[in-house]
N, CA and C of each residue as an Amber inpcrd file, in Angstrom:
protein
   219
-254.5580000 123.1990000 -15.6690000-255.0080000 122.0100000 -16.3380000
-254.1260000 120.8600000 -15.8830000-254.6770000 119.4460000 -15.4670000
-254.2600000 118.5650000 -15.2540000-253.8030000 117.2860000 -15.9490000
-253.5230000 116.7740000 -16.0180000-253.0960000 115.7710000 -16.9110000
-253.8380000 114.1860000 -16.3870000-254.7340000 114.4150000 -15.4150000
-255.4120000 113.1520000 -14.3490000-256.8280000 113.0780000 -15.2770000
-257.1150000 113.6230000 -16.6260000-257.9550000 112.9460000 -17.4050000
-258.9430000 114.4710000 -17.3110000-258.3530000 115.1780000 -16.8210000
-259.5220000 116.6990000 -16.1460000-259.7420000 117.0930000 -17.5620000
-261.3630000 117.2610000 -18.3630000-260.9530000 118.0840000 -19.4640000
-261.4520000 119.7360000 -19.1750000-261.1810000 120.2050000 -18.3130000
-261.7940000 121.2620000 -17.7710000-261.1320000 122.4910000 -18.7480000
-261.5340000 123.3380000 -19.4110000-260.6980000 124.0860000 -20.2790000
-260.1860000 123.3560000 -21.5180000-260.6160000 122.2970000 -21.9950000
-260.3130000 121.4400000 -23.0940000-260.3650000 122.5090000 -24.4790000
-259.9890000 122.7020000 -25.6690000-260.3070000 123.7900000 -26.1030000
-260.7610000 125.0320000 -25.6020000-260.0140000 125.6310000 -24.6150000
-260.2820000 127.0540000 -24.5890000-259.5540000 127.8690000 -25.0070000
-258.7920000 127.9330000 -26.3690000-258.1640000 128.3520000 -27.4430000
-258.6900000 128.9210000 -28.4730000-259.7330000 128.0720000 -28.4920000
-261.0250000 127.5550000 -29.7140000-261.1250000 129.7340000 -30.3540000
-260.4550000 129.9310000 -31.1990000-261.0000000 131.2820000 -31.9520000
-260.0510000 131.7240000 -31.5580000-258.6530000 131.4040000 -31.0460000
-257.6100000 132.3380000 -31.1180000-256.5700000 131.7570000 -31.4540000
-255.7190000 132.9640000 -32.3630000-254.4290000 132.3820000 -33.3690000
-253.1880000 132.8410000 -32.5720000-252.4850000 131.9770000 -32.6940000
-251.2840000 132.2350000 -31.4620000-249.6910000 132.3540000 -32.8070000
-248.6770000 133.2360000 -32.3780000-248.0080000 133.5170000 -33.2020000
-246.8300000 132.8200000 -32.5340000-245.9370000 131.1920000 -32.5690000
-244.8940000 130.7860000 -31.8170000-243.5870000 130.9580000 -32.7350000
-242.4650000 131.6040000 -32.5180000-241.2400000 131.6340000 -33.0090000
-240.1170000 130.7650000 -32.3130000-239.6420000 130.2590000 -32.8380000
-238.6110000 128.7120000 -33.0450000-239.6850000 127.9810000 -32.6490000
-240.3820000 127.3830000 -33.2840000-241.6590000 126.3200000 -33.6640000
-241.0920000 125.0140000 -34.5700000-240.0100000 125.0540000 -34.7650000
-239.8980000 124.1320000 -35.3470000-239.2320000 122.4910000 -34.9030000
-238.6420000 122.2560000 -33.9300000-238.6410000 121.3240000 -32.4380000
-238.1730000 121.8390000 -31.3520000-238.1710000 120.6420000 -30.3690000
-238.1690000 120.9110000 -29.1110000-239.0500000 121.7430000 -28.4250000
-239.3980000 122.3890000 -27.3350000-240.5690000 123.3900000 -26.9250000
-241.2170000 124.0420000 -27.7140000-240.5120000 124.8210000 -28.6040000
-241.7560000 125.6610000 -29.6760000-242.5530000 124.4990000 -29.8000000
-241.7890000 123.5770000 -30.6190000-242.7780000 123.1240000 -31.6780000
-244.2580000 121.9030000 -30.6920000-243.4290000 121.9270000 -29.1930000
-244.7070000 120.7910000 -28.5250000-245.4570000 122.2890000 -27.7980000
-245.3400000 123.1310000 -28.3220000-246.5690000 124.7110000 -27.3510000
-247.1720000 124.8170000 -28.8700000-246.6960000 124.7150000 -29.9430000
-247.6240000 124.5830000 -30.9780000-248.1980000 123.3240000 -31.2900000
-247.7250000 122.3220000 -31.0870000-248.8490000 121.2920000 -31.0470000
-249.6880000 121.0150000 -29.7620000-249.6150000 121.7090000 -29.0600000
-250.0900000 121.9620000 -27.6070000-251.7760000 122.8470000 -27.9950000
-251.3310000 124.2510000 -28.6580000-251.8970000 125.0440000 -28.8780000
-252.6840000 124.5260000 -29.7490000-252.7160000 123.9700000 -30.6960000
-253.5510000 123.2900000 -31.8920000-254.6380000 122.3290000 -31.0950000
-253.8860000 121.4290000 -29.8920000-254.6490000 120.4050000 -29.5200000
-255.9200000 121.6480000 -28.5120000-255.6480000 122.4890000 -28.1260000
-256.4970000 123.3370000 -27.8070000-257.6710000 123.9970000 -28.5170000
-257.4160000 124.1310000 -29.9700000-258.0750000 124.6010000 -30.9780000
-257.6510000 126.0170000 -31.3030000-256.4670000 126.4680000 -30.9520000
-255.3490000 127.7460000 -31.6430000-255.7460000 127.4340000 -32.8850000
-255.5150000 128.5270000 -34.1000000-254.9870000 128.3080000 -35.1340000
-253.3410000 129.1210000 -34.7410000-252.5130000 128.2780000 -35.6310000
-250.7100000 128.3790000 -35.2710000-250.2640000 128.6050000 -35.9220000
-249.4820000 129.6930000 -36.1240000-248.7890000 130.1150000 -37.0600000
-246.9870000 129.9410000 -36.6310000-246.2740000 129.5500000 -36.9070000
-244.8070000 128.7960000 -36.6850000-243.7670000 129.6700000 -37.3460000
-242.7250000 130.1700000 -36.5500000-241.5260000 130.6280000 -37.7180000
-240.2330000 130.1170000 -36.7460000-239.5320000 130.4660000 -37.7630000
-237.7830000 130.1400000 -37.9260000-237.1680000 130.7780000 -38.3740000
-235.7280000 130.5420000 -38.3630000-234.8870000 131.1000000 -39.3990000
-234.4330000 129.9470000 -40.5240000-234.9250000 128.7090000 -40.3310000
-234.1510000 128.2420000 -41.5200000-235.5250000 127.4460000 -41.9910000
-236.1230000 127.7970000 -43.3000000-236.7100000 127.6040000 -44.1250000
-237.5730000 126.1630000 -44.2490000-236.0640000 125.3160000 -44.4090000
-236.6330000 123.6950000 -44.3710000-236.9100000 123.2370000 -43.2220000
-236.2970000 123.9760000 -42.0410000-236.8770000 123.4560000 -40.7770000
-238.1780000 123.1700000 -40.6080000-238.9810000 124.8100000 -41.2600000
-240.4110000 125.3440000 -41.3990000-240.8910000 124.1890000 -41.8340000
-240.4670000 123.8010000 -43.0760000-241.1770000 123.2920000 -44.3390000
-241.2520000 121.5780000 -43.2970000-240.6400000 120.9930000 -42.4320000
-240.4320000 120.2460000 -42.1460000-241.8810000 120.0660000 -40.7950000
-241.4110000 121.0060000 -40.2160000-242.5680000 121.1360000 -39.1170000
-243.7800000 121.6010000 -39.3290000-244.0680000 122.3420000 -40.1920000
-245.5120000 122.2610000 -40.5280000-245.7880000 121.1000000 -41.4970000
-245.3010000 120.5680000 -42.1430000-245.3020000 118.9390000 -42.7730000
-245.9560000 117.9210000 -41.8160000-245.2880000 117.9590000 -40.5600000
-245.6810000 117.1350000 -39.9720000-246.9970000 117.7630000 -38.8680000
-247.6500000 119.1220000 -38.6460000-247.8730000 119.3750000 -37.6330000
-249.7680000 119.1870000 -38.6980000-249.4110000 119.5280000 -40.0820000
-250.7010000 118.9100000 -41.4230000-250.6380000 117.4990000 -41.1300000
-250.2300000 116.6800000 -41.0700000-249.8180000 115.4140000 -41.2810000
-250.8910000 114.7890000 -39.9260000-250.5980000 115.4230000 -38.7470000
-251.8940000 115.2270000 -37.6680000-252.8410000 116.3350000 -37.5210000
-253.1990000 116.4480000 -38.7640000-254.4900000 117.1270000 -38.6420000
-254.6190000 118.7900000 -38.3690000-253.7260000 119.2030000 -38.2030000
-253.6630000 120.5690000 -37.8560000-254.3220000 121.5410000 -39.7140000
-254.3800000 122.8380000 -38.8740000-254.1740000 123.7880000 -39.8030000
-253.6550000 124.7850000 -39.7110000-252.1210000 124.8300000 -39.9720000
-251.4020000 125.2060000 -39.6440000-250.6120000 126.6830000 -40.3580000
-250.0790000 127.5940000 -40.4190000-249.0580000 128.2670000 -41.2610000
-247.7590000 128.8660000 -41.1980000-247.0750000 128.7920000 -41.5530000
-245.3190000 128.9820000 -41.2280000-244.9580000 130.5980000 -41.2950000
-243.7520000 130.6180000 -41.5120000-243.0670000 131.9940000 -41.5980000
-241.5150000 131.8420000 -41.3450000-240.6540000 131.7560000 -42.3950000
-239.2490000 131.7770000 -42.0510000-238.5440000 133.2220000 -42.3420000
-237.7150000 133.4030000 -41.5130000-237.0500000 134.4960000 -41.6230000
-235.9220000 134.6180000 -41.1500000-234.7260000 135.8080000 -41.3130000
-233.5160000 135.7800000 -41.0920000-233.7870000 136.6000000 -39.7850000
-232.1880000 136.5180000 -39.1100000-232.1320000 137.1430000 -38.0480000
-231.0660000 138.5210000 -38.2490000
């Protein structure tokens, strides 16, 4: 996929749920808003809680539908 306006594969996500761990910034969190802009449903985890609560805040906030998962290591 290109970034020169190609929508070739534009949603071809569309019906699959992708499971990203450290989703909450930096790379996780732009392959889960990546994945969403595809039509993934995304499910996000961490280890620290408010991170979660922070990044799926904002990932609802543009429209997503999104769900978390924090956990220890």
């Amino acid at each position: 996929m290109t970034s020169q306006g190609n929508n070739h594969g534009w949603r071809r996500l569309t019906g699959k749920v992708a499971v990203i761990t450290a989703a909450t910034a930096g790379i996780g969190l732009a392959i889960a808003e990546r994945f969403l802009k595809e039509g993934a449903k995304v499910v996000i985890s961490s280890r620290n809680q408010q991170n979660v609560d922070q990044a799926i805040s904002s990932l609802i906030k543009n429209g997503a539908n999104a769900a978390h998962i924090a956990g220890k290591s």
